[in-house]
N, C-alpha and C positions, 0 to 999 in steps of 0.2 A: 258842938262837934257832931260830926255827922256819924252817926254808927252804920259798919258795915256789915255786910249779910257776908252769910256764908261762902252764898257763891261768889261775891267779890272777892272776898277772900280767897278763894281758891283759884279766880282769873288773874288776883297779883303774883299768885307766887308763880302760877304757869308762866306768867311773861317774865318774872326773874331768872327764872331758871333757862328758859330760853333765850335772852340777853347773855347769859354768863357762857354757853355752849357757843353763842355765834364769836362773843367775844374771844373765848378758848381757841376757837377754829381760826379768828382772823390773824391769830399770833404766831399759831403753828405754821398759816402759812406765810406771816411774813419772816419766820425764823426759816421754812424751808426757802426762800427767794434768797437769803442774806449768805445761806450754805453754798449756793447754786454759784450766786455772783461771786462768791468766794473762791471757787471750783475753776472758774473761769480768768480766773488771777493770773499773769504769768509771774513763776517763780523768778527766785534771782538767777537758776541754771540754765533759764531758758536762752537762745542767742540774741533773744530782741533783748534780752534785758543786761545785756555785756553795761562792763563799767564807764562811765561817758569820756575816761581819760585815754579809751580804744581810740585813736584817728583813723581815716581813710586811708594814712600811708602807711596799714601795713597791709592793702590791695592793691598796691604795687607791683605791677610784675616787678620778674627777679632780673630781666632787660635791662630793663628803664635802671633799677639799682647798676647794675654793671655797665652802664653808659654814663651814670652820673659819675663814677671811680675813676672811668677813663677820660670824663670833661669832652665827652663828644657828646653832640647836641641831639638830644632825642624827641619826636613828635609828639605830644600825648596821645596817652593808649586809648580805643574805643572805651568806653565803661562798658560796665557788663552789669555791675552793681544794681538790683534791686530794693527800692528802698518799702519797707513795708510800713502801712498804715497805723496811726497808735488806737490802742484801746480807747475803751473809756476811761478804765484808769489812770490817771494823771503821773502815777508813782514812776514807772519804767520808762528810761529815754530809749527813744528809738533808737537803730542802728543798724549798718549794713550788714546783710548775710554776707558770709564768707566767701571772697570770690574765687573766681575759677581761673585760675592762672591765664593769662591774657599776652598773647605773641603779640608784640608791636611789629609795625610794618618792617622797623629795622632789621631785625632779627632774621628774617626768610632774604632781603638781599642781602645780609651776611653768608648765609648758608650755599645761597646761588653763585655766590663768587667763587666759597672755596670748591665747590662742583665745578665750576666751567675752569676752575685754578687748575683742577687736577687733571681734566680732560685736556688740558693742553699738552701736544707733544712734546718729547722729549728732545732740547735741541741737541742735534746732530753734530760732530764734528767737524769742521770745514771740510770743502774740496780739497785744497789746497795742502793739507795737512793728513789728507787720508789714504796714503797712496796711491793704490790707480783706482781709485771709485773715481776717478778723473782722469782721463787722458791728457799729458799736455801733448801739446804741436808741437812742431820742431823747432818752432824758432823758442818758445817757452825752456827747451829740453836744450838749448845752446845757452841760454841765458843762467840757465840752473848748473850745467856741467862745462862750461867752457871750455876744460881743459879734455873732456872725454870727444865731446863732439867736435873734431875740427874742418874748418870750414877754408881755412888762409895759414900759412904761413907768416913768417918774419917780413913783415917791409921790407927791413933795414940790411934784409939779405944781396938785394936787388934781383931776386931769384923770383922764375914761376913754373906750375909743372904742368905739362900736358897729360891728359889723363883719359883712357879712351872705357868704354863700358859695353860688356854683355859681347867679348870677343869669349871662345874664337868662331870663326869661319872660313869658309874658301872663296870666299868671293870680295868681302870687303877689308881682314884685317889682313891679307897680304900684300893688297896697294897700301895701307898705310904702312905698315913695315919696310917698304919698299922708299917710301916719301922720307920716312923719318932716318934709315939707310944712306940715303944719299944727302941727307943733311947733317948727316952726324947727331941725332940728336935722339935723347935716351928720353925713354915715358915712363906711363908706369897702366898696366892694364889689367881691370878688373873683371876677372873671368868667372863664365858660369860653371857649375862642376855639371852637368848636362852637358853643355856642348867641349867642354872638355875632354869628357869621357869620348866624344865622337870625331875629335880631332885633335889628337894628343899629338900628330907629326908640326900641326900648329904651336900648338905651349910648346913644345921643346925649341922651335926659330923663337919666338918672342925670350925666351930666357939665353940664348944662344947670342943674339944679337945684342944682350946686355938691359935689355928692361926687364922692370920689377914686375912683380905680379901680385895684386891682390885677390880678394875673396869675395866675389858678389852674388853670392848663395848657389842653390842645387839649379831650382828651377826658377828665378826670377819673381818669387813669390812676396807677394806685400807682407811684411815681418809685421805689421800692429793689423794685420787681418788674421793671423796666427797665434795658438798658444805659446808660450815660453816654448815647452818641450818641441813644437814643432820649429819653431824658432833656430834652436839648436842644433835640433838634427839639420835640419837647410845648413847652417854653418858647418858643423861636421861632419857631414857629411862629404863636400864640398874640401874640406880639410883633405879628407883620408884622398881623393881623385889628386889635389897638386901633387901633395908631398908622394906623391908615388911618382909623376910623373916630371917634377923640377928636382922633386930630392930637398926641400925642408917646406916647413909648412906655416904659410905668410902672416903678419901679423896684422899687414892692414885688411881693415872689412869693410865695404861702403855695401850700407842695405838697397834693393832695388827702390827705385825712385823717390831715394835719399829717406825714406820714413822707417822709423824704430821706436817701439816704446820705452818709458823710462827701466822697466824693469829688464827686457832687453839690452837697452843700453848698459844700465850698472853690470848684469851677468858679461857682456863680453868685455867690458873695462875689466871685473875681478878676473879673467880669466887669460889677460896679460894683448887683447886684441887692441890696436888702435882702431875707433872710426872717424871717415874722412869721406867729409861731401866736397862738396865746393862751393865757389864763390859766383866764377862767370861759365854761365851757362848758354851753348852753343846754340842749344833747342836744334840740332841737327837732325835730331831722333822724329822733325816733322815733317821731315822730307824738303828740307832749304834748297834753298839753291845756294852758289859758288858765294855768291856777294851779299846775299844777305847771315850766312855762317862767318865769312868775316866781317862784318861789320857789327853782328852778334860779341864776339871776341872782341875784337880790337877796341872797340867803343866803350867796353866797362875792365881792363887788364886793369893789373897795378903790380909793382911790384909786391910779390906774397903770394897772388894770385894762385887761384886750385883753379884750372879749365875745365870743362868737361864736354866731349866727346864722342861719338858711338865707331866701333871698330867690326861693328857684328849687330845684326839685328833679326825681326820676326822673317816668318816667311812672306816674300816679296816686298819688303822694305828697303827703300833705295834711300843710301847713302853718299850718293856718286859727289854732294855739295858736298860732304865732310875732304873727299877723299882731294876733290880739287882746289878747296878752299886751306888747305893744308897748305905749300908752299909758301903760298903769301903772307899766310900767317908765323908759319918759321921767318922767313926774310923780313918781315916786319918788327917783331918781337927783339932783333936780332939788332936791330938799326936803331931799336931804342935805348940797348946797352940791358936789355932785358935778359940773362940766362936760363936757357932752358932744361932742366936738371930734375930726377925722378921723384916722390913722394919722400922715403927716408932721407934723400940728401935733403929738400926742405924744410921738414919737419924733425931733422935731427932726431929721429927714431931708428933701429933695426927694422931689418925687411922681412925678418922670420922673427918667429917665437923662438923664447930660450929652451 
């Protein structure tokens, strides 16, 4: 065996000792590497490392759950879910971060409906049902009150009444008065309280000679172009001029050219007034002549019949057809076994108020 010198000796142990340091260091640092990897572990509280019996349906929006309760058919929702990468460690299953509550499309045309539900107006009551937020016509306002608005008489009477309008004057209603005089035959006439007031020696012959007299307002004025209140006074006013001047105060009203509204109308029903249009209209008030005013009349009469007439009119309105078309028509009416007789007696009403 070989003997060694000192110095070898002492170059063994220098490399032992420096073996055992390298060795020392390569431990320490694969102990600090095993700390590090261990550092970088996710715990179990972390959310990637939730339990694997977590599913996706509890990323459900809360929609889609109250769509599936009501059994209506829902889209699926966009995902939103991010799914995150796994470590190296094998140990922890992946899983979805918590998601962020997710509107499905249904949900906004839910919303939009009840918005445009609510901005819908409010339906309104009918026409029909709301009083005068509607005018009816006349013939509407005959159909609804029959018994207020009269238009005819009885058939069965054999009776019809001649009815003259918007007397008096001095020029036209004492040739009729004169006509009807000499035929014996009693009318019934609807005067203005204006020209009433200007020719009261008139109203006193026309109640003298035995016709009625109704009320066709102050001054000729369209009653459904007026308020109630004006309405009114046109009536009573018109009141206060007969009954002064006949001595009672009439009960029939016939409004100018035949138009009245329903509240009009129910006010002078509750207030004990008859109104009375007619049936056969003369249309004399267009300035006719002789033959075509009778044949106006004679061509639509029946018995029941309401005529209608002009005895008085504007300034320089000529009535001369009325005036001569009148004989013929008494002597016709006459030959048919037609009676010619005033408004009350046809309408078996009073001629004044109580």
């Amino acid at each position: 065996m070989k003997k060694r010198t000192p110095a070898a000796f002492l170059l063994l142990s220098a490399h032992r000792f420096i073996s055992l340091r390298i060795r020392s260091s390569l431990f320490l640092l694969s102990l600090a590497l095993c700390f590090a990897l261990t550092a970088c572990t996710p715990t179990a509280k972390s959310p990637q490392a939730l339990p694997s019996e977590i599913g996706p349906t509890e990323a459900v929006p809360r929609n889609a759950a109250k769509a599936s309760e009501t059994g209506s058919p829902l889209p699926p929702a966009p995902s939103t879910v991010q799914q995150v990468p796994p470590t190296a460690s094998p140990a922890p299953v992946p899983a979805p971060t918590p998601t962020p509550a997710v509107v499905s499309p249904a949900e906004p045309k839910t919303q939009k409906k009840r918005k445009s539900k609510a901005k819908q107006p409010v339906a309104k009551p009918s026409k029909e049902t709301s009083g005068q937020s509607q005018r009816l016509t006349l013939s509407q306002l005959v159909r609804k009150y029959p018994e207020l608005l009269l238009l005819r008489g009885s058939a069965a009477s054999g009776q019809v009444a001649l009815t003259f309008d918007d007397a008096p004057d001095t020029t036209f209603t004492p040739q009729v008065l004169d006509v009807l005089k000499k035929y014996q035959v009693r009318a019934t006439f609807f005067l203005v309280g204006a020209q009433a007031e200007k020719h009261p020696e008139m109203v006193k012959r026309i109640v003298r000679e035995g016709h009625v007299i109704g009320n066709h307002s102050y001054s000729h004025k369209l009653f459904t172009k007026l308020s109630d209140d004006l309405f009114q006074s046109q009536v009573l006013q018109t009141q206060q001029t007969l009954k002064r001047l006949i001595g009672y105060s009439p009960r029939l009203l016939r409004p100018p050219y035949g138009e009245i509204s329903e509240s009009q109308l129910l006010w002078a029903s509750e207030h004990g007034y008859r109104i009375v249009n007619w049936n056969v209209d003369s249309l004399d008030w267009k300035q006719l002549g002789q033959e075509k005013v009778i044949s106006n009349i004679l061509t639509n009469v029946k018995p029941g019949s309401i005529i209608l007439q002009h005895s008085g009119g504007g300034p320089g309105q000529d009535l001369n057809g009325t005036v001569q078309a009148l004989p013929t028509v008494i002597q016709t009416l006459k030959s048919r076994n037609l009676k010619m007789v005033t408004l009350p007696e046809l309408l078996q009403v009073s001629k004044q108020l109580d």
